[in-house]
N, C-alpha and C positions, 0 to 999 in steps of 0.2 A: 181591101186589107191594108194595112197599117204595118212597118215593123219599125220597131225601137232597135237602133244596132251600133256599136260601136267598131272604128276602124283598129283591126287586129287581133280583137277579140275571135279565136275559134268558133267560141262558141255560139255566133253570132252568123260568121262564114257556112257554119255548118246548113241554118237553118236558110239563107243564101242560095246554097248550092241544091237544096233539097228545090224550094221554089223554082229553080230556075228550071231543074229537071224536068218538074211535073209542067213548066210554061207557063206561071200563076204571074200577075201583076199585082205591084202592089206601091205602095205611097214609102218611101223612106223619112224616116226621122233621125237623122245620125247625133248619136249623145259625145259628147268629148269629157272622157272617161279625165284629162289634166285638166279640165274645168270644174271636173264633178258634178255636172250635168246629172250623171245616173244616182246622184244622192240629192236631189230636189226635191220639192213636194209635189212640183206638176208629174215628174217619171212615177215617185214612189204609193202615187195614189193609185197608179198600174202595177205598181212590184214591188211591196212596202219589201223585200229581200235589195235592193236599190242593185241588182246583178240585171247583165243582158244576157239574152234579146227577150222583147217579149213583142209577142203578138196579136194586134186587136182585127179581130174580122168581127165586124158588125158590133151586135153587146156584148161579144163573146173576149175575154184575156186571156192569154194563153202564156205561159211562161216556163223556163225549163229547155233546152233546145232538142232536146228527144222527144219528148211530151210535144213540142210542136208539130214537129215534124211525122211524129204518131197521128196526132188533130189531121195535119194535112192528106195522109195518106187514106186516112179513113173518109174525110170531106171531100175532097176531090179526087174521084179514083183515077182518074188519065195516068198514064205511067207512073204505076206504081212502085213506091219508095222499099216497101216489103213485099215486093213478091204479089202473086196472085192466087195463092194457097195455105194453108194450114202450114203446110212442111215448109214454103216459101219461106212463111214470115218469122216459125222458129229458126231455121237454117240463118237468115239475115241479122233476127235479132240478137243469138248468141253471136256471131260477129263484132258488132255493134258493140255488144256490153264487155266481149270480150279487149276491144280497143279501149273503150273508155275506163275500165276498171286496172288493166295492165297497161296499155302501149301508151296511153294521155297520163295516166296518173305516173308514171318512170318520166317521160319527157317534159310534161310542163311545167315542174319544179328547173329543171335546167335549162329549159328555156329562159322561164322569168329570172332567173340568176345572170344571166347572158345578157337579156335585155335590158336588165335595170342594175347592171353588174355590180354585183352582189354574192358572187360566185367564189371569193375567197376564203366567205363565212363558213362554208362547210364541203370544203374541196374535196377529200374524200366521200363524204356520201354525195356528191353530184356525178362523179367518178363511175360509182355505183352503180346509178339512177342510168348512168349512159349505157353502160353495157347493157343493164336489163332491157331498156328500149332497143337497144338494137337486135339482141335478141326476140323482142316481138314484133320487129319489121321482119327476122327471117322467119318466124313463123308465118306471117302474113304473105311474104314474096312465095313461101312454099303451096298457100293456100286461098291464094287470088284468082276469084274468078273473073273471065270477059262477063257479055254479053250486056244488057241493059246497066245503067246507073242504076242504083239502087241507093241505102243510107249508108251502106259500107263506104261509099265514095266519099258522103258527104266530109265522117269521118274521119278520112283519108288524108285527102288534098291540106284542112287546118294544118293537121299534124305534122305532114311532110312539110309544108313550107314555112311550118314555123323554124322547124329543125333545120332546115336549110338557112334561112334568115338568120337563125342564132348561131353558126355557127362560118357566120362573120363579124361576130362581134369579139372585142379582145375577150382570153381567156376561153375562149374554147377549143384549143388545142389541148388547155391545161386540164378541161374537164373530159377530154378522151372526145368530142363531137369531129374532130378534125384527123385525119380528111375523112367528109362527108361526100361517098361519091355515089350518089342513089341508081343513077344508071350499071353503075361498074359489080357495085352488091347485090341490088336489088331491081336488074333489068326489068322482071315483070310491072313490079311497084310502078318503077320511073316510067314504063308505056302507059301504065292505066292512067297516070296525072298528067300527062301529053293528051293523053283523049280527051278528061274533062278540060283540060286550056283549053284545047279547039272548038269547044261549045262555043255557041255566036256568044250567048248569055254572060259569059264566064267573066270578061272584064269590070263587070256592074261590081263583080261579088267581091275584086279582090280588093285587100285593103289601102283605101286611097293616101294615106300615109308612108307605104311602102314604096311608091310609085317613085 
């Protein structure tokens, strides 16, 4: 297997952390997103959408980081990403969609505002955008489960440490991200992303930019 990924892209992390789970190997191609690598011809003949990650197993492209990570759960059943059941994989999937529809779509406008700061264009709705995320973090600290990894984690871990990340960059005080204290609010949260650190795997995934 092949992946196309760029450093700090979530979306990229997510399919990452799902690999690492199931123990899959694979070949990396790292794109440099301030190169514009992922808007070339050799990337976009894999992903005319010129967006990461995508993933080549054999003559198969896979692109979309859910859809991947779906591909993967289905091809290689070894600890499985959804579950091992009917109810499993609905219980996980509405998770899932639930994060990326609410708790990613609230934070990552304020992330990228943070990172590329850009954050004074629209201070009240980033303001916003913060409360509702945290808001879906207490949903989530109220309804986190242990046991196996699953794609909730994958999920997860981008999210939190994007928001952790952005919320040391100036202006986030100003956009209500500060103080960020994920253990202090969100004790369950902050153990489940203490477990996935501890994966042997886990330093491959993180982004080597941030380092």
């Amino acid at each position: 297997m092949e992946l196309y990924w760029a450093s700090g892209s979530p979306y990229s992390w997510r399919v990452m952390l799902g690999l690492m789970f199931k123990g899959l190997d694979y070949t990396d191609h790292v794109l440099s997103l301030d190169d514009r690598e992922h808007k070339q011809a050799g990337y976009t003949a894999l992903n005319p959408r010129a967006r990461v990650p995508t993933l080549v197993d054999g003559e198969l492209v896979i692109t979309e980081s859910l859809a991947i990570l779906a591909y993967l759960d289905h091809v290689y059943r070894r600890k499985p990403l959804f579950g091992t059941s009917g109810y499993d994989a609905a219980r996980i999937w509405r998770r899932v969609m639930e994060l990326e529809n609410y708790a990613v779509a609230e934070a990552q406008p304020v992330v990228r505002a943070l990172f590329f700061n850009t954050w004074l264009s629209d201070l009240d709705g980033l303001r916003v955008k913060t409360a509702r995320t945290f808001k879906e973090l207490d949903t989530l600290e109220e309804t986190l489960e242990g046991g196996p990894f699953t794609a909730v984690d994958c999920m997860i871990v981008p999210l939190v440490k994007s928001l952790e990340r952005a919320s040391t960059k100036s202006g986030a005080s100003n956009v209500g991200l500060l103080p960020l204290n994920l253990a202090k609010r969100w004790p369950r949260l902050a153990a489940r992303v203490v477990e996935v650190e501890a994966h042997p795997g886990y330093d491959r995934t993180f982004p080597p930019h941030w380092r």
